[in-house]
C-alpha positions in Angstrom: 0.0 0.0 0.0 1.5 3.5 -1.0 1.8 6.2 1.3 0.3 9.7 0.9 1.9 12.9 1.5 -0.6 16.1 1.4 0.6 19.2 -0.4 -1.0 22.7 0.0 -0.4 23.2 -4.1 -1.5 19.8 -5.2 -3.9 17.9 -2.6 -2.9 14.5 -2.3 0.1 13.2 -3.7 0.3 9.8 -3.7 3.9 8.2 -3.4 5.3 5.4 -5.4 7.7 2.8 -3.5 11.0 4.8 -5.1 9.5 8.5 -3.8 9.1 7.1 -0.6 12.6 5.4 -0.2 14.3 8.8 -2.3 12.5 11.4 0.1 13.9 9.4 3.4 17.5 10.1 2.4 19.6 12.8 4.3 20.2 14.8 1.0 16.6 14.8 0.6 15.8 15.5 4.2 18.0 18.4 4.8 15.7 20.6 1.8 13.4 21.0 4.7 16.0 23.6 6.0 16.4 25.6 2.8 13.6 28.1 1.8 12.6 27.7 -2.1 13.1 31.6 -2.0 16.1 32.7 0.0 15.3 35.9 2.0 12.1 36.9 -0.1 10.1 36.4 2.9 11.4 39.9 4.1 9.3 41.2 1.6 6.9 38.6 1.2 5.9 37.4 4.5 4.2 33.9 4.2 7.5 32.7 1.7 8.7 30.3 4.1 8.3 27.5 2.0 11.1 24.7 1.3 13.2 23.1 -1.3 11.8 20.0 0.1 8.2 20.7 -0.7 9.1 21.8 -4.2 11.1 18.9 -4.9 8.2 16.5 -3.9 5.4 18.3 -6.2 8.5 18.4 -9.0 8.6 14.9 -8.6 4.7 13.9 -8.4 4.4 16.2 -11.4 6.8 14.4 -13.2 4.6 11.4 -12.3 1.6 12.6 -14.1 2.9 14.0 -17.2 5.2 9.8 -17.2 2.0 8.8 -16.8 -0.3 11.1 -19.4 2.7 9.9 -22.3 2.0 6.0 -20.8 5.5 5.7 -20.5 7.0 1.9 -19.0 6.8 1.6 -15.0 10.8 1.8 -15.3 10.6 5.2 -17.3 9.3 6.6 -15.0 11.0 5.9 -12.3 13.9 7.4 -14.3 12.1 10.1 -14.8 10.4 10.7 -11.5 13.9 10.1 -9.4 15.6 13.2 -11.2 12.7 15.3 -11.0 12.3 14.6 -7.1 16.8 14.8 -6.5 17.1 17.9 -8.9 17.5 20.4 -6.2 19.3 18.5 -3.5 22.9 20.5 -4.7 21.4 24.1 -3.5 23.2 25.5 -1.5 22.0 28.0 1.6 19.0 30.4 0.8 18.8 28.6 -2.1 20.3 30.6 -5.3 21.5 33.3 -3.2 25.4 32.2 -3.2 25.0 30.3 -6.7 27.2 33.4 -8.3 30.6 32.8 -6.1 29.8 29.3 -7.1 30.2 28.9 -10.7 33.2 31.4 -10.1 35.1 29.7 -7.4 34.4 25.8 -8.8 33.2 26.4 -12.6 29.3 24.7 -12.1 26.5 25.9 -10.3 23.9 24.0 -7.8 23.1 21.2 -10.5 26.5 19.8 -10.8 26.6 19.5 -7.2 23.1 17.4 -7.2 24.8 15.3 -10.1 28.0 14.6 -7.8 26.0 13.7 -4.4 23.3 11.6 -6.8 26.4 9.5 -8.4 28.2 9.5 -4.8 31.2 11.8 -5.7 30.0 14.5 -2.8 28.7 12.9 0.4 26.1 14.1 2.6 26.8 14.7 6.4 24.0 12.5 8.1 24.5 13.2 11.5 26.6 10.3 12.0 23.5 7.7 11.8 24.2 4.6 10.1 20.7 3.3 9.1 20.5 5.5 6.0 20.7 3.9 2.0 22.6 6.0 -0.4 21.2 6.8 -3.3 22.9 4.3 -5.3 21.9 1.6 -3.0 17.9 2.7 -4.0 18.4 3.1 -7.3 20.2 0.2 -7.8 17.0 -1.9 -6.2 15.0 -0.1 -8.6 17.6 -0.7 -11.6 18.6 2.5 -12.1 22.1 3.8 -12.7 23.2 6.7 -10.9 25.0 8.0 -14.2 21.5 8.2 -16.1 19.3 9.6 -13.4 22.1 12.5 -12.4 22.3 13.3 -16.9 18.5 14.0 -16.5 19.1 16.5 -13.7 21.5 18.4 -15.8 20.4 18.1 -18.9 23.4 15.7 -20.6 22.0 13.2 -21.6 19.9 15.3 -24.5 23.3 16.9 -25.5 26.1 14.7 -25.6 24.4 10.8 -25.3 22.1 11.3 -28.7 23.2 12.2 -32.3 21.4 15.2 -34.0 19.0 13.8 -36.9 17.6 16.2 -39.5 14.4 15.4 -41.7 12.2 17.1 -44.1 13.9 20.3 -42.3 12.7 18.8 -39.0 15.6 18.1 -36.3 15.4 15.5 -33.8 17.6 12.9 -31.6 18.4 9.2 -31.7 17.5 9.1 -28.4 14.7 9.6 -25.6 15.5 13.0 -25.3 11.7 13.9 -23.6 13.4 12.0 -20.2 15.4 15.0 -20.0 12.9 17.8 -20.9 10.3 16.1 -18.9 12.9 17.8 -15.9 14.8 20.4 -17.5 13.5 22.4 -20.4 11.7 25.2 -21.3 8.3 24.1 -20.0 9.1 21.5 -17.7 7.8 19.9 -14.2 10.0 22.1 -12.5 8.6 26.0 -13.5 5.1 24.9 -13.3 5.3 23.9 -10.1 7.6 26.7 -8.9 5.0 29.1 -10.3 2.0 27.8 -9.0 4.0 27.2 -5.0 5.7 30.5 -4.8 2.8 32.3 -6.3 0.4 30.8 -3.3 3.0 31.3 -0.7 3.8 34.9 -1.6 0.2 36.1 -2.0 1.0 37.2 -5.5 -1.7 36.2 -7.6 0.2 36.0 -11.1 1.4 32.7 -10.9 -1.7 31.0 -11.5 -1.0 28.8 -14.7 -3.3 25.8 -15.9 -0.9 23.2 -15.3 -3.6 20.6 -16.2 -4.2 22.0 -19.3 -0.6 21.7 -20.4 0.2 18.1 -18.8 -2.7 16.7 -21.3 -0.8 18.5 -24.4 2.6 16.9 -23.9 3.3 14.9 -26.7 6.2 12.6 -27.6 7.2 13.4 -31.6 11.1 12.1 -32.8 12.0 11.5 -29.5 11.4 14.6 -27.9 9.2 16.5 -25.6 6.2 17.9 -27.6 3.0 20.2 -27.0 0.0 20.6 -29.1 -1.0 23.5 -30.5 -4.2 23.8 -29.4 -2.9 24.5 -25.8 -0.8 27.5 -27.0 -3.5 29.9 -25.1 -2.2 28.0 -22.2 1.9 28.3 -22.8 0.8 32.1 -23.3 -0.8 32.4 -19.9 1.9 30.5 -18.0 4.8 32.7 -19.6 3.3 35.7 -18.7 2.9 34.5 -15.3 6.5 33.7 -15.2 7.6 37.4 -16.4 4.8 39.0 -13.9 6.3 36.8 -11.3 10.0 37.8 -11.8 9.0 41.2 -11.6 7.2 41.2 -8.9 8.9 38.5 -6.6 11.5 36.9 -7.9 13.9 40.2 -8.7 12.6 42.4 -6.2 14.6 45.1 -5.2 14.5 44.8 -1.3 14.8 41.0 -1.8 17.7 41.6 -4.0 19.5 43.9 -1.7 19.5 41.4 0.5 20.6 38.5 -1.0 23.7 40.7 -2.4 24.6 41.4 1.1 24.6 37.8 2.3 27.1 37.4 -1.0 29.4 39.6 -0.2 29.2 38.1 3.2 30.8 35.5 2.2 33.2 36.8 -0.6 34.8 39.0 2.3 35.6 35.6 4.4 38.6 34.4 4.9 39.6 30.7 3.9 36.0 29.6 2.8 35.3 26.5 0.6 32.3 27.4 -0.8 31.5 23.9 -1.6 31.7 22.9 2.8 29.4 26.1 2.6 27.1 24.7 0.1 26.3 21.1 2.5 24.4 24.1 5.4 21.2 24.5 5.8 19.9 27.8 6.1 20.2 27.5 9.6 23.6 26.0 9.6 24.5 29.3 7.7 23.4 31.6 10.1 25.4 29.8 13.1 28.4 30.1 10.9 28.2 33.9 9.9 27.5 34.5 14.0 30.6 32.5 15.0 33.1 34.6 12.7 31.8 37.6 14.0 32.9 41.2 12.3 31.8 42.0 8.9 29.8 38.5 8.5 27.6 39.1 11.8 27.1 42.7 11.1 25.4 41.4 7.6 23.7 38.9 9.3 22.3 40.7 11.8 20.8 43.2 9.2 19.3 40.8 7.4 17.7 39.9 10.9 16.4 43.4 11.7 15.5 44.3 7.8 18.6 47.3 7.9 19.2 46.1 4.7 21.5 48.5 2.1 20.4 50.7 -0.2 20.4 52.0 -3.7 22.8 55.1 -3.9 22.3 55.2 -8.0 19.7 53.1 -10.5 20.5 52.8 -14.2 18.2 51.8 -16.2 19.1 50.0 -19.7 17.9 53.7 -22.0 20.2 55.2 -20.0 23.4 53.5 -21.3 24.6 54.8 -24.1 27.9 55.0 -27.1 29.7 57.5 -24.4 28.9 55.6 -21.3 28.8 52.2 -22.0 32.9 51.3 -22.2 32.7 52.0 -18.4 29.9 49.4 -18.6 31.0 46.9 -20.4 34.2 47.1 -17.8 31.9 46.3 -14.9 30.3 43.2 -16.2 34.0 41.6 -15.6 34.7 40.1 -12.0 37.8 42.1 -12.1 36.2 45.8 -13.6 33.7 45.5 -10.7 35.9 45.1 -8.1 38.4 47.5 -9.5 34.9 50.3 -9.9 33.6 49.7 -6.0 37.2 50.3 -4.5 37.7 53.7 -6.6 34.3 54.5 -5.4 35.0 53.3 -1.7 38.7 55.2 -1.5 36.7 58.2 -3.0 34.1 58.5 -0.1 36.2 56.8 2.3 34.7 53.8 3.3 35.7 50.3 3.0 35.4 48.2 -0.9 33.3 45.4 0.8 30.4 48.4 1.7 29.7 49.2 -2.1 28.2 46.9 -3.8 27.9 46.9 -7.9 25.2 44.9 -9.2 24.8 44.1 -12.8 21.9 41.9 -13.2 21.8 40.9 -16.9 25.1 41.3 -18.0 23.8 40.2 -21.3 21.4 43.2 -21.8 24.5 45.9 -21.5 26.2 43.2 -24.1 23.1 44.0 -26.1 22.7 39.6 -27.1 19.6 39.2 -27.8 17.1 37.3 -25.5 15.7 34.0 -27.3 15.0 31.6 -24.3 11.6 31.1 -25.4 12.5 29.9 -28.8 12.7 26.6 -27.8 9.5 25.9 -26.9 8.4 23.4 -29.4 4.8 23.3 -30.9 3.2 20.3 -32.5 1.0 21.1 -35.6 -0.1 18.7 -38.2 3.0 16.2 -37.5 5.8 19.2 -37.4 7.3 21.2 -34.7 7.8 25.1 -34.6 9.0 27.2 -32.2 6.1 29.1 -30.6 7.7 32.1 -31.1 5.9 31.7 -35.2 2.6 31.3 -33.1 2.9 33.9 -30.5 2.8 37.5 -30.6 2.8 37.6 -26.7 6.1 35.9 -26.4 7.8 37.6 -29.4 6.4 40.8 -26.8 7.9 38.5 -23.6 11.4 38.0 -25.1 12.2 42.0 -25.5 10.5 42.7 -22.0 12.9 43.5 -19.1 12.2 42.0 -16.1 15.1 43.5 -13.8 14.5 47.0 -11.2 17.8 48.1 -13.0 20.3 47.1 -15.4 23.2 48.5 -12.8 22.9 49.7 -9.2 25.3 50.7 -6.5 24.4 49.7 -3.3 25.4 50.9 0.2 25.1 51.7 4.0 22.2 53.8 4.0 24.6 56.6 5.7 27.1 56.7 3.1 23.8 56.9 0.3 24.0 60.5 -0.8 27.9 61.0 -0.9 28.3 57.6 -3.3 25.5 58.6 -5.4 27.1 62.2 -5.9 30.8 60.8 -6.5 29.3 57.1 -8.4 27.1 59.7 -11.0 30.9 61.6 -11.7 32.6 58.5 -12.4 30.0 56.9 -14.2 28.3 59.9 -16.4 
């Protein structure tokens, strides 16, 4: 008899014998200390919901759109064992530290998940002993490790199948819907991100017809397809996901916030970011207390909501030919660094105090945004980007969602004098 697990986004969810052994791991278990959204419920009170909760509707999703394409019992538990371990690399407050990630170690959050789910990184368990790995259950369900941990990151789709072209159609070799099912363009993943951070926010503009688009998944030369009569519905759940950005996922305060608990831990001294990225949220806290200085100060505004502010706001119109070489300098590591120390020595604080934040590096760079082009829509046996269907994502793909395309950010108290020297250097 399966057990049940009841979910404030999806009712009931009904678990299959490898959900219930997966969920029971430490690596599962210790999502229940990471919030889905960092520090967003400084703005957004109720947001205290956890990577573990998202992982488990990820994973029963997966489950229904396995079983809407009547794929083989051992399909899906391919399928439904990445969806369900795709988030257990995160890190503390979830993508918050992701940045000094990928630039200390070269990968973000879903290598790491690949590594623990193939037993290359090991998960503290508190020193019990009665725990399987995950190899162990996904042996018993004869799974490799390899193949569950490609799913998670996407490999398998672009290095295991060969490329096919026909009738000006392309395609793979291979089951390349496994991976999209968990990590594509419209996959398990956003629609239930969407719908749980939408609820837990209050912000009504995540509401997407996840139903709807489950029934229009269709499997057409090996990959992941959707109909084109639920196009309406696509529409409605990528505007959701641009409303949402706005609104929750980059806001400002939020965003302030999560810069300070980066340069937190940029400013420490002999960190491995990858011990960092085993802590729970909690585990994080303890450690910026115990270090004291600059790391408890941040902390402890992050406590008390004395977060930073915005000394100057640029908006993208406002770069132009005679500013944007100083620009194009600051989305570099190094031209960043090298612009928050001149301002620093200028007003006389110190470097870690100013903070430079270039969201979108890519919209100073002027490359053009096409991440909705892969969206592919079944009609009359060939597939099309929706972007030949859609006048409302053509719209979506030009449409900013950041507060600012750069910001300098600082001690409320030194505000005014780094806005007046930043707007010198800068203009």
């Amino acid at each position: 008899m399966s057990s049940n697990i009841y979910d404030a986004i999806h009712g009931v969810i009904e678990l299959t014998p490898i959900m219930e052994e997966l969920i029971e791991i430490p690596e599962f278990q210790r999502l229940r200390g990471i919030k889905q959204l960092g520090i967003t419920n400084l703005v957004f009170p109720g947001a205290n919901h956890t990577r573990f909760e998202h992982s488990l509707g990820v994973g029963h999703l997966a489950r229904k759109i396995c079983n809407n394409l009547k794929l083989e019992e051992d399909e899906e538990n391919l399928i439904v064992a990445a969806a369900l371990l795709h988030d257990i690399g995160h890190g503390p407050y979830s993508h918050t530290l992701e940045k000094i990630l990928i630039e200390k170690k070269g990968y973000g959050h879903t290598e790491i998940s690949k590594q623990m789910i193939t037993g290359d990184i090991k998960q503290e368990n508190g020193m019990l002993r009665d725990f399987q790995t995950i190899s162990d259950i996904l042996e018993k369900y004869n799974l490799e490790s390899e193949k569950v941990a490609e799913l998670v990151t996407g490999d398998s789709e672009r290095d295991e199948f060969v490329l096919f072209f026909k009738e000006k159609q392309s395609f793979y070799n291979g089951p390349a819907y496994r991976t999209q099912i968990v990590h594509s363009a419209i996959d398990a993943d956003r629609m239930d991100y969407l719908l749980r951070d939408s609820y837990y926010t209050g912000v009504a503009l995540g509401t997407i017809d996840v139903a709807r688009i489950m029934q229009s998944f269709r499997i057409h030369n090996n990959d992941l397809v959707i109909h084109k009569n639920c196009i309406p519905a696509l529409e409605g759940m990528l505007v959701a996901r641009n409303l949402m950005y706005s609104a929750v996922y980059n806001h400002k305060t939020a965003r302030i916030g999560q810069l300070m608990i980066e340069r937190a831990v940029e400013t420490m001294e002999n960190f491995e970011i990858e011990e960092i990225q085993k802590l729970t949220d909690d585990e994080f806290d303890q450690l910026l207390i115990s270090m004291g200085g600059f790391q408890k100060e941040i902390l402890n505004r992050i406590k008390y909501r004395k977060l930073y502010k915005t000394a100057i706001k640029i908006k993208s119109e406002e770069i132009d030919d005679e500013n944007k070489e100083v620009f194009l300098e600051m989305c570099e590591k190094e031209g960043r660094k090298n612009m928050e120390s001149k301002i620093a020595r200028m007003v006389g604080i110190e470097p870690r105090e100013v903070i430079i934040d270039i969201p979108k590096p890519e919209i100073i760079k002027n490359k053009k945004n096409s991440r909705f082009s892969k969206i592919p829509i079944f009609d009359e046996g060939k597939v099309r980007s929706i972007r030949n269907y859609s006048e409302i994502v053509r719209t979506l793909e030009v449409k900013e969602k950041i507060p600012w395309a750069i910001a300098i950010i600082c001690p409320e108290k030194f505000r005014g004098k780094i806005a007046a020297k930043a707007d010198d250097i800068l203009f």
